[in-house]
DRENDO-1510 file (C-alpha; in Angstrom, 1 decimal, always signed):
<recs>
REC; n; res; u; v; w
REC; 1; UNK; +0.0; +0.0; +0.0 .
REC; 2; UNK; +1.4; +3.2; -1.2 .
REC; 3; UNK; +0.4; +7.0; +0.2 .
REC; 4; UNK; +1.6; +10.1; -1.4 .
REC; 5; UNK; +1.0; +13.4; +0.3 .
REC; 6; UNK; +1.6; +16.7; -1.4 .
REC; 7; UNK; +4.7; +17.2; -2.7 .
REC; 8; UNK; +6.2; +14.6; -0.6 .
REC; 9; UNK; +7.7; +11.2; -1.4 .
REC; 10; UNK; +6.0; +8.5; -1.9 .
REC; 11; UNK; +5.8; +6.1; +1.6 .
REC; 12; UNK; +5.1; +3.0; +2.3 .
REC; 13; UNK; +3.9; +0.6; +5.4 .
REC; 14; UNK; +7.3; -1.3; +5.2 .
REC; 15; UNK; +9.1; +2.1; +5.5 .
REC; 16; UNK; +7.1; +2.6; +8.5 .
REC; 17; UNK; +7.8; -0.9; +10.2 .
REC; 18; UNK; +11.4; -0.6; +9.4 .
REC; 19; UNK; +11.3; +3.0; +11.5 .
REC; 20; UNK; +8.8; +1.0; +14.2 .
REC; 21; UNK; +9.1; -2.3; +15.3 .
REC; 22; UNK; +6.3; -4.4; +14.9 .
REC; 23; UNK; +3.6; -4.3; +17.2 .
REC; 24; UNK; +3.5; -7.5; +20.2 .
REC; 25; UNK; -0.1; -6.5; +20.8 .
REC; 26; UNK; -1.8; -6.6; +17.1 .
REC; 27; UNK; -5.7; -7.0; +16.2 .
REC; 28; UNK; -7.0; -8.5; +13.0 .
REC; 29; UNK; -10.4; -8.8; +13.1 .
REC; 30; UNK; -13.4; -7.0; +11.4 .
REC; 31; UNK; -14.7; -4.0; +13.6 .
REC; 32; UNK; -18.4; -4.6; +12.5 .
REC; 33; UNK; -21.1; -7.2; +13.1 .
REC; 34; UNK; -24.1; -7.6; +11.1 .
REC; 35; UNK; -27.2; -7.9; +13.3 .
REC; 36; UNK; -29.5; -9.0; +11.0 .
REC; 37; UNK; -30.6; -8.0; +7.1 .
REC; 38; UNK; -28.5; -4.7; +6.2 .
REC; 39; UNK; -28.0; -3.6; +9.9 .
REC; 40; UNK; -24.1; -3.1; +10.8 .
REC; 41; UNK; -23.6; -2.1; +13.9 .
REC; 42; UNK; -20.0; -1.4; +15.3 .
REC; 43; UNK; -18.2; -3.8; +18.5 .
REC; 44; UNK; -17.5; -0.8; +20.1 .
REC; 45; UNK; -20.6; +0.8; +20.2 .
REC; 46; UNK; -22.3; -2.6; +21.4 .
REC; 47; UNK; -19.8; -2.8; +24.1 .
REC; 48; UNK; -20.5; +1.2; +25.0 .
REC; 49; UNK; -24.4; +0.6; +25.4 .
REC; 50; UNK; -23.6; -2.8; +27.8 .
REC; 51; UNK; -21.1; +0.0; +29.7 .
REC; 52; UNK; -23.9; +2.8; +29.7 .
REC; 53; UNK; -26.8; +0.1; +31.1 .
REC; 54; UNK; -24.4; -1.5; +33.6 .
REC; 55; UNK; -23.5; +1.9; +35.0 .
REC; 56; UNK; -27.5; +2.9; +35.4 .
REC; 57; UNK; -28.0; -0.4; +37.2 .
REC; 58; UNK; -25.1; +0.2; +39.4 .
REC; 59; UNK; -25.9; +4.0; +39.6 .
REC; 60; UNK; -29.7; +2.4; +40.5 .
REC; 61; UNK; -28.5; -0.1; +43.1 .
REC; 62; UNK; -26.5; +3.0; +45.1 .
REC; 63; UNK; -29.3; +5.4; +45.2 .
REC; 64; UNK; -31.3; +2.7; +47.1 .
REC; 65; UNK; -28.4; +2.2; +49.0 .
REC; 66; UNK; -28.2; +6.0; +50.0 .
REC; 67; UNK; -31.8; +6.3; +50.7 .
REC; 68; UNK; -32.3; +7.6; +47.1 .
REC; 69; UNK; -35.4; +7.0; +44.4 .
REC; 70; UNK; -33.6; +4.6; +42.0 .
REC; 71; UNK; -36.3; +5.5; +39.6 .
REC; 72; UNK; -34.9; +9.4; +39.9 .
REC; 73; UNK; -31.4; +8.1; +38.4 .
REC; 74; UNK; -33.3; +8.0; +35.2 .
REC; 75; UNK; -33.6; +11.3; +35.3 .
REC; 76; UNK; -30.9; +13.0; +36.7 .
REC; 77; UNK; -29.1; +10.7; +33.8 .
REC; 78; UNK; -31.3; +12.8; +31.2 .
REC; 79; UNK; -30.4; +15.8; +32.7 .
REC; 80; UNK; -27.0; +15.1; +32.5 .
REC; 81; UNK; -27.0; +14.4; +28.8 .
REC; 82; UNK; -27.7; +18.2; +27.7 .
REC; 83; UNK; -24.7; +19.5; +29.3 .
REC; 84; UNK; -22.3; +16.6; +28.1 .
REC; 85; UNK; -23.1; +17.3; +24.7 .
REC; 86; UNK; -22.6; +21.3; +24.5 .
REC; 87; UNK; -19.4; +20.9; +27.1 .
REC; 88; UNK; -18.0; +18.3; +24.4 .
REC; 89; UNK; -19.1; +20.5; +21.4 .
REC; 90; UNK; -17.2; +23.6; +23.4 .
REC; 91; UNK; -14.4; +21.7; +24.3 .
REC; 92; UNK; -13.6; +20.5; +20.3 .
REC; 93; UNK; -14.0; +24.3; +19.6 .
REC; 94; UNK; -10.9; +24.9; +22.3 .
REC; 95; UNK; -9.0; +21.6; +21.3 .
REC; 96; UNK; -9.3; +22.0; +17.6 .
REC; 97; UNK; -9.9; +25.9; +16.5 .
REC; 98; UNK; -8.6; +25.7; +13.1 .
REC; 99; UNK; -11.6; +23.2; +12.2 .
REC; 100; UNK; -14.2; +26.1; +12.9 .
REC; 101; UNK; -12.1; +28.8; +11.6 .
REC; 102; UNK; -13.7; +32.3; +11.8 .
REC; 103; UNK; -17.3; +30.6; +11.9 .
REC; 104; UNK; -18.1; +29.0; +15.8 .
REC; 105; UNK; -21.3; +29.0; +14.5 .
REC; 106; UNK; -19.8; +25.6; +12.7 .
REC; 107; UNK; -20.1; +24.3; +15.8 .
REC; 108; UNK; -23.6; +23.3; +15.9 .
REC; 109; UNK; -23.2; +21.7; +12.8 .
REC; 110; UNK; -22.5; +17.8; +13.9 .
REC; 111; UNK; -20.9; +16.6; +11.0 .
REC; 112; UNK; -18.0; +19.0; +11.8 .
REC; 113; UNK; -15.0; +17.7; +14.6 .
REC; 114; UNK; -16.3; +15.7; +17.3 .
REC; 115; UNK; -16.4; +16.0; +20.9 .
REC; 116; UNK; -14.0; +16.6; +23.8 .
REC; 117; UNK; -14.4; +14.5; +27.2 .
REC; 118; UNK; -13.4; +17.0; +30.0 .
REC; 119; UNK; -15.6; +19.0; +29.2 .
REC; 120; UNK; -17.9; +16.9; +28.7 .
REC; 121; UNK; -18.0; +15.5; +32.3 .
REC; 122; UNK; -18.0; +19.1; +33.1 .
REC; 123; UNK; -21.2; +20.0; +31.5 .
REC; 124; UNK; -23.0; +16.9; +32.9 .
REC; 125; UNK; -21.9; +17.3; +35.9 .
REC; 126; UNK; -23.7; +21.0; +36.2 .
REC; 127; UNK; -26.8; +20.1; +34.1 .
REC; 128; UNK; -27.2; +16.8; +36.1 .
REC; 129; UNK; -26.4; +18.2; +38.9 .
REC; 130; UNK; -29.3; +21.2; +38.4 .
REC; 131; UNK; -31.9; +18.1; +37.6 .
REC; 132; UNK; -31.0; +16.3; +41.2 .
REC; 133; UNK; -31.4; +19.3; +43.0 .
REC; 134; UNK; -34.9; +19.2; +41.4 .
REC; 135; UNK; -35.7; +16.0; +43.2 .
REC; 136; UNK; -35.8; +17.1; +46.7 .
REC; 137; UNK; -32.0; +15.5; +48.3 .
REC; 138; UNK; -29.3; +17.3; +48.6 .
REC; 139; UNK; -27.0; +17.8; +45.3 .
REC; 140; UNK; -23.9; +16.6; +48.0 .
REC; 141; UNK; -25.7; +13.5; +48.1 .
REC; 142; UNK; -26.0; +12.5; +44.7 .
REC; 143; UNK; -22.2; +13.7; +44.1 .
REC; 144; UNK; -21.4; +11.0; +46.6 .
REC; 145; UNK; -23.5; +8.0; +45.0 .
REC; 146; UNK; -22.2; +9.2; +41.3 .
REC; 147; UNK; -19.0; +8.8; +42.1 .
REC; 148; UNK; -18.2; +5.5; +41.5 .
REC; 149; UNK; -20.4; +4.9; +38.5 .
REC; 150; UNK; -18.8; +8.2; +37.1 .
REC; 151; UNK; -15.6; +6.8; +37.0 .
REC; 152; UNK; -16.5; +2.8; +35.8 .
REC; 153; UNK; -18.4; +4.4; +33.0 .
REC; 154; UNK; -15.7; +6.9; +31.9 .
REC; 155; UNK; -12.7; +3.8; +32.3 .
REC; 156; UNK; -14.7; +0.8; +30.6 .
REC; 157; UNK; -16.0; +3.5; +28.3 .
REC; 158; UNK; -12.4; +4.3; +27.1 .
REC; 159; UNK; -11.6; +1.0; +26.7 .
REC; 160; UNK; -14.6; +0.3; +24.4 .
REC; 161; UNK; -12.2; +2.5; +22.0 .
REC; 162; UNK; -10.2; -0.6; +21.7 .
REC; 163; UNK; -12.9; -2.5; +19.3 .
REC; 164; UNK; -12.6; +0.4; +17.0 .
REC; 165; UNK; -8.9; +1.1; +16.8 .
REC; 166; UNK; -9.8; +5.1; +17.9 .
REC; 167; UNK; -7.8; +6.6; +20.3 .
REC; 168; UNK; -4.1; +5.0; +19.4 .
REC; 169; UNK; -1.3; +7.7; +20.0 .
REC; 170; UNK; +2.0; +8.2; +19.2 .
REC; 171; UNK; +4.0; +5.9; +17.6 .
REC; 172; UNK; +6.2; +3.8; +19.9 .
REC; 173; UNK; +8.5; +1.0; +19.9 .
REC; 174; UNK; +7.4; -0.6; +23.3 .
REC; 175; UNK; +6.4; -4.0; +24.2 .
REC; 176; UNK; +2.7; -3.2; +24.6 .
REC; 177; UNK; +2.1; -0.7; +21.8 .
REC; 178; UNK; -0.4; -1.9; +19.5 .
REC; 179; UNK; -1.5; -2.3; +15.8 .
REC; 180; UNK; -4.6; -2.4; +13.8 .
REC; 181; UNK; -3.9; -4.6; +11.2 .
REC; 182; UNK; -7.7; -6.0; +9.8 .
REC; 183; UNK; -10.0; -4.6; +6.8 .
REC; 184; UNK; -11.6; -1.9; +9.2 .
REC; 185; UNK; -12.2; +0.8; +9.1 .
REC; 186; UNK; -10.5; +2.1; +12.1 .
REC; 187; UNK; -11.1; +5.0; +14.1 .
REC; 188; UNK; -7.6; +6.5; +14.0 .
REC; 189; UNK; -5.0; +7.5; +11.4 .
REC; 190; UNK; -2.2; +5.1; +9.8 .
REC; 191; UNK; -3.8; +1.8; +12.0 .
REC; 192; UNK; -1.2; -0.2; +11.3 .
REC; 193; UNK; +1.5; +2.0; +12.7 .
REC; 194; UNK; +2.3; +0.9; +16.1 .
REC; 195; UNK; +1.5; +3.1; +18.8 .
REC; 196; UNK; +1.0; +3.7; +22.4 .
REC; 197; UNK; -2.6; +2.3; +23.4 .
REC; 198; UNK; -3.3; +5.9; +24.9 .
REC; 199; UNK; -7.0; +4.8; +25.3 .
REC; 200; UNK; -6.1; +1.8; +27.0 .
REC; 201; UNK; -4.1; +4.0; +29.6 .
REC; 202; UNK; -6.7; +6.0; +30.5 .
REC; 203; UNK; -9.2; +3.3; +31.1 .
REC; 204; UNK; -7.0; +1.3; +32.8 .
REC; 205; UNK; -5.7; +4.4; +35.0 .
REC; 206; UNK; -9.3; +5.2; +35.4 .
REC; 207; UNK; -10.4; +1.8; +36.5 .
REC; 208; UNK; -7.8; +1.4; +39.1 .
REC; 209; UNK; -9.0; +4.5; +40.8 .
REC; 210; UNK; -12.2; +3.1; +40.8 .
REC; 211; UNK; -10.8; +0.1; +42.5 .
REC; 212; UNK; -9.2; +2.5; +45.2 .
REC; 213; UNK; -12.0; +4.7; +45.6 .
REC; 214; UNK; -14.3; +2.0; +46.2 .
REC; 215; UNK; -11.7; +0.2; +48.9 .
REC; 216; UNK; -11.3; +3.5; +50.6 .
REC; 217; UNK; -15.6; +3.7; +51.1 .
REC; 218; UNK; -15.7; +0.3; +52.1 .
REC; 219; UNK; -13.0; +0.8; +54.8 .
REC; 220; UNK; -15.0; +3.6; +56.2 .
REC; 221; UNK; -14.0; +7.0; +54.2 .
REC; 222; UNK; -16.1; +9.6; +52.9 .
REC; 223; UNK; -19.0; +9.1; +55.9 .
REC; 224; UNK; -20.3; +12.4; +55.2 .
REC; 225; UNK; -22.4; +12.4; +51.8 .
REC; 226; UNK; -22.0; +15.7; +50.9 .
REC; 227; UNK; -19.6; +15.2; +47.7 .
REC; 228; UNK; -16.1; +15.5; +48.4 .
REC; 229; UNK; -15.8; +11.3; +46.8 .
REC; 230; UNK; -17.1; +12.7; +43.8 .
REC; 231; UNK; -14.7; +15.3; +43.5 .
REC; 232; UNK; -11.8; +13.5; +44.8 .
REC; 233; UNK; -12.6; +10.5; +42.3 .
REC; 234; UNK; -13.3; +13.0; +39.0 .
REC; 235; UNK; -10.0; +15.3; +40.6 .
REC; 236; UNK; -7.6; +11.7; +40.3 .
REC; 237; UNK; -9.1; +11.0; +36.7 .
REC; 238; UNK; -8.6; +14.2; +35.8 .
REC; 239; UNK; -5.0; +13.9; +36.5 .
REC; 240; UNK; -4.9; +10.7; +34.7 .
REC; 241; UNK; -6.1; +12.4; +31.7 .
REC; 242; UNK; -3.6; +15.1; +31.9 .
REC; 243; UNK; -0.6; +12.5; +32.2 .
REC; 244; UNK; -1.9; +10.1; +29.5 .
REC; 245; UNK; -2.5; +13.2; +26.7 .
REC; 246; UNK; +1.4; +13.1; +26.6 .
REC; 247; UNK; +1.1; +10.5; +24.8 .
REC; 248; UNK; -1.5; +11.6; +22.3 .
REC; 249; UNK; -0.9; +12.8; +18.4 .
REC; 250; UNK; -2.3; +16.0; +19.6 .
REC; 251; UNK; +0.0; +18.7; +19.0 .
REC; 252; UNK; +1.5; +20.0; +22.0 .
REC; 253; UNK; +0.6; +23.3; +23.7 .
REC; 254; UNK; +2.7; +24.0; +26.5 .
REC; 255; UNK; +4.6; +22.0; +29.5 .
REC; 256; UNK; +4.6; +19.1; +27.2 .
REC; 257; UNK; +0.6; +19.1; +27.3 .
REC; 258; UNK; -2.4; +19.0; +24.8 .
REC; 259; UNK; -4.9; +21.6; +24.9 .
REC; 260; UNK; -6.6; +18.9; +26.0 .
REC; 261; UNK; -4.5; +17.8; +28.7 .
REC; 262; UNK; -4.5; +21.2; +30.1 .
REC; 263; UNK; -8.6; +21.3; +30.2 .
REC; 264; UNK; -7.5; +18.1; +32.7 .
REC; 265; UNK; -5.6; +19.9; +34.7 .
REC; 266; UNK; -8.0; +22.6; +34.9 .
REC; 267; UNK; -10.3; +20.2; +35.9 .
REC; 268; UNK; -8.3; +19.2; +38.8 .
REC; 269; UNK; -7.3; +22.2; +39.9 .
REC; 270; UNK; -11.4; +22.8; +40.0 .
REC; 271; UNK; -12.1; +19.9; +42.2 .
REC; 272; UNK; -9.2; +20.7; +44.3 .
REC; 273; UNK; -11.0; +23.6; +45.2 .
REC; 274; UNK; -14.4; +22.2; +45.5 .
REC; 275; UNK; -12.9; +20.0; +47.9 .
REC; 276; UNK; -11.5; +22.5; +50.0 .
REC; 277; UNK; -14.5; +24.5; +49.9 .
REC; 278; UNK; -16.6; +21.4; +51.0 .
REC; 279; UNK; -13.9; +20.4; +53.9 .
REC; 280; UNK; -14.0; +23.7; +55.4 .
REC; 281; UNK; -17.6; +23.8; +55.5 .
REC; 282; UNK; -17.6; +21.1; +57.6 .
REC; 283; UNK; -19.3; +17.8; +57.8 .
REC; 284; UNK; -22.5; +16.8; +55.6 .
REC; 285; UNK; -26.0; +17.1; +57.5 .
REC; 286; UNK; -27.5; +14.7; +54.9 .
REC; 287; UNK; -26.0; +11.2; +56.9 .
REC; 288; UNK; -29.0; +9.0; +58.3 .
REC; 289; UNK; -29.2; +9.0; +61.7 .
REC; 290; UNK; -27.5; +6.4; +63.5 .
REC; 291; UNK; -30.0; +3.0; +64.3 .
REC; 292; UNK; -32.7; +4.7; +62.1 .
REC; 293; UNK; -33.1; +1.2; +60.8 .
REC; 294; UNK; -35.2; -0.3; +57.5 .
REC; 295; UNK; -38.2; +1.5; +58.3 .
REC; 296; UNK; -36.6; +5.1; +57.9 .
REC; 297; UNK; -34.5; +4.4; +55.0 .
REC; 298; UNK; -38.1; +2.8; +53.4 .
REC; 299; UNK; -39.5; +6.1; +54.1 .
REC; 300; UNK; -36.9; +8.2; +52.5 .
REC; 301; UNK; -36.6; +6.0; +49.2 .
REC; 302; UNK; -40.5; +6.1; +48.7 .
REC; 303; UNK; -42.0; +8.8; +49.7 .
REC; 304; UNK; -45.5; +9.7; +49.1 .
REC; 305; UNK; -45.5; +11.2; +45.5 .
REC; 306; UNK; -47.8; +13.8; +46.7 .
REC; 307; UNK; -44.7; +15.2; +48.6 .
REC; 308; UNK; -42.5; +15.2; +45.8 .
REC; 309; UNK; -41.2; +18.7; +45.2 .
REC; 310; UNK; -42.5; +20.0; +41.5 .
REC; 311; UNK; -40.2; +20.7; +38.9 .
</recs>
């Protein structure tokens, strides 16, 4: 296979494999799976749906937990989608300005760019935040049970990306990089190069943080409801984020960071402060009392819809 770009020499894959070694870590297989008649649907976005429906259930199962409607994770879930979707559209804009040029009106055109995740998770976070304080509980309190569920659907999420060959980054002649070497088509440029498995880091990171987040609650942290888990656990991925966009193609903007990177560490630096703020106003007031048993919780996850605060 031969590409020739502008004025440039003609190149070839072996070229490439001669400058980087051969992936260990290589996939061959067809990306899409017909469901039935002329219906192609793509791995990825099967394995994204089972992500997105086994974070609701889990999301479900904490609210009752916490004393919580399950049935109102539905729509604090709705409410987050809103804000995700202009965050992601705003954070493309910042990321990749030259795509829009002169006209950000381009940006509510979706066939233009695509989306950018901090601020995504930004935008939900305020939108879905604004629907549960709606619901009657405290917005600390749904913080605390979206914590975990945040982070599993943001690190199995990521590594969804891995059925479609999107998010590889720069090339690299390590043991794990990987190689996308079947018919595709794959979500990123020159598949078979090999490359560091950026999107695998960031799931992975992610994922492990879930795993110490959720060892830290069982052990006995984070008593008080009112948020700070949430923003610790979204502060650590953020961090995460910032680290792994080293290894992106994105072109660098400063301190050896992405634009995007840097959106991370603003992030970060935001629930950094949200968790100051939230330590020196002391402890939560939204902790059940101590021995209120079954019947009180009962009463708090089903209250008489009569009660139910309007919207």
């Amino acid at each position: 296979m031969t590409a020739r770009a502008h004025g440039a020499l003609p190149a070839t894959f072996d070229t490439l494999i001669a400058t980087v070694p051969i992936a260990v870590l290589t996939f061959d297989f067809d990306p899409n799976v017909q469901l039935f008649g002329d219906l192609t649907v793509r791995w990825g976005s099967i394995a994204l749906v089972g992500v997105i429906v086994a974070t609701l259930i889990m999301a479900g199962l904490l609210a009752r937990a916490g004393d919580l409607r399950p049935d109102d994770v539905a729509f604090v879930a709705v409410g987050i989608v809103p804000g995700a979707v202009i965050g992601a559209r705003l954070g493309y804009l910042i990321v990749h300005q030259q795509a829009f040029g002169s006209s950000p009106d381009r940006l509510l055109d979706p066939s233009i760019g695509g989306m950018e995740l901090g601020l995504a998770v930004v935008g939900g976070v305020l939108t879905g935040s604004y629907v549960a304080s709606l619901l009657g509980p405290s917005v600390g309190r749904w913080l605390h049970i979206a914590a975990l569920p945040v982070l599993f659907v943001l690190g199995a999420g990521k590594l969804t990306m891995i059925l479609t060959g999107t998010g590889q980054g720069l090339p690299s002649a390590a043991d794990w990089a990987t190689a996308y070497l079947g018919p595709g088509p794959w979500g990123s440029l020159v598949p078979a190069l090999p490359s560091n498995p950026s999107q695998a880091y960031e799931g992975i990171g992610t994922l492990a943080v879930l795993a110490i987040m959720t060892v830290a609650v069982l052990l006995g942290a984070f008593r008080g409801r009112d948020g700070r888990l949430f923003f610790v656990a979204i502060g650590l991925w953020a961090v995460i984020r910032a680290v792994v966009s080293t290894t992106w193609r994105d072109p660098v903007v400063t301190a050896g960071l992405t634009a995007a990177g840097l959106i991370s560490v603003g992030i970060a630096v935001g629930c950094a402060v949200m968790l100051l703020i939230l330590t020196v106003r002391g402890p939560a007031t939204d902790a059940p009392p101590s021995g209120s048993g079954d019947r009180h919780a009962d009463a708090l996850a089903w209250p008489d819809p009569e009660t139910r605060p309007r919207f």
